[in-house]
N, C-alpha and C positions, 0 to 999 in steps of 0.2 A: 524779223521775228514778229509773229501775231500777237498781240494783247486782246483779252474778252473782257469786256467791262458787263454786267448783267445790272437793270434795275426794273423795280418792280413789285417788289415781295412786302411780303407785310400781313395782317392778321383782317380775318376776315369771318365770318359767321359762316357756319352751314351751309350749304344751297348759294353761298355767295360764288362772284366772279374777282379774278384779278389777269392781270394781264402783264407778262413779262417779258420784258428787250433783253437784247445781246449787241451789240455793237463790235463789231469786229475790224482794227484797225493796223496799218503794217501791212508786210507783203502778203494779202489776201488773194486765195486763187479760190473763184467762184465756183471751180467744179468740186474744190472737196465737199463733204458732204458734212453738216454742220446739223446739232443735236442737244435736246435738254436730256439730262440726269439728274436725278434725285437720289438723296440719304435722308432716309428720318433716324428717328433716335435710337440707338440701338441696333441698327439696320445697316445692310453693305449698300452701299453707290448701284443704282439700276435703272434700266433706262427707262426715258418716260416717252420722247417720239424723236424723230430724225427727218431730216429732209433732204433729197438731193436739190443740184444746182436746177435742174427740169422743173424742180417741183413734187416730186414722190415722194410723198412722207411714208409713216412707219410709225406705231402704236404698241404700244404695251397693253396688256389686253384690260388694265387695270383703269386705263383712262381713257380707253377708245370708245367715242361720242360723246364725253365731256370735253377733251381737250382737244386745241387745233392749234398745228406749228404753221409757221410761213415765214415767209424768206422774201426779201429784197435784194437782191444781186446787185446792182447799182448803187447801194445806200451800207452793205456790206455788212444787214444787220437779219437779226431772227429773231420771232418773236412767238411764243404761247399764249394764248387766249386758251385762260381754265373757265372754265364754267361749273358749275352744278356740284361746287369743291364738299370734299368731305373730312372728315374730321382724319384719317386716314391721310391722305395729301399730305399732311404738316411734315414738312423735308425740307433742309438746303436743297434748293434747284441750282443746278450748274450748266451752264453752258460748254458746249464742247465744241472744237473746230481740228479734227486728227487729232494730233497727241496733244493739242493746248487744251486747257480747260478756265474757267473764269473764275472768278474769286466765292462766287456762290450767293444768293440770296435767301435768305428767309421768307417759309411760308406758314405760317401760322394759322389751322382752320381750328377756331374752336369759338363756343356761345359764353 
């Protein structure tokens, strides 16, 4: 069984940066393809970007060229670098690995 543990999240100003892990532990197989999603308030689960085990990510066109996924295959972990966050952003982000998903973290963009 996989567990996602996610940290990271937290409140941040406009224009600011945060930076989010997943660690992924258990029978991890490196080729599945491992993903952040977001719910803000009011709003269904959507995704935000995904990566294969090569490295091919994939963007929602809502964060593409603020955000960047990456992955470490050896350390079994994935991580979002948000950048240039907008007020808009403010969602649990969830980690995703197939069917498991992570317990969710807060992100709070507002001044």
């Amino acid at each position: 069984q996989v567990q996602l543990v996610e940290s990271g999240g937290g409140l941040v100003q406009p224009g600011g940066s945060l930076r989010l892990s997943c660690a992924a532990s258990g029978s991890v197989f490196s080729h599945i393809v491992m993903g952040w999603y977001r719910q803000g308030p009011g709003k269904q689960r959507e995704l935000v970007a995904t990566i294969s085990r090569g490295g091919i990510t994939n963007y929602s066109d809502s964060v593409k060229g603020r955000f960047t996924i990456s992955r470490d295959n050896a350390k079994n972990t994935v991580h979002l670098q948000m950048d240039s966050l907008k007020p808009e952003d403010t969602a649990v982000y969830y980690c995703n690995y197939g069917r498991i998903w992570g317990q969710g973290t807060q992100v709070t963009v507002s001044s």
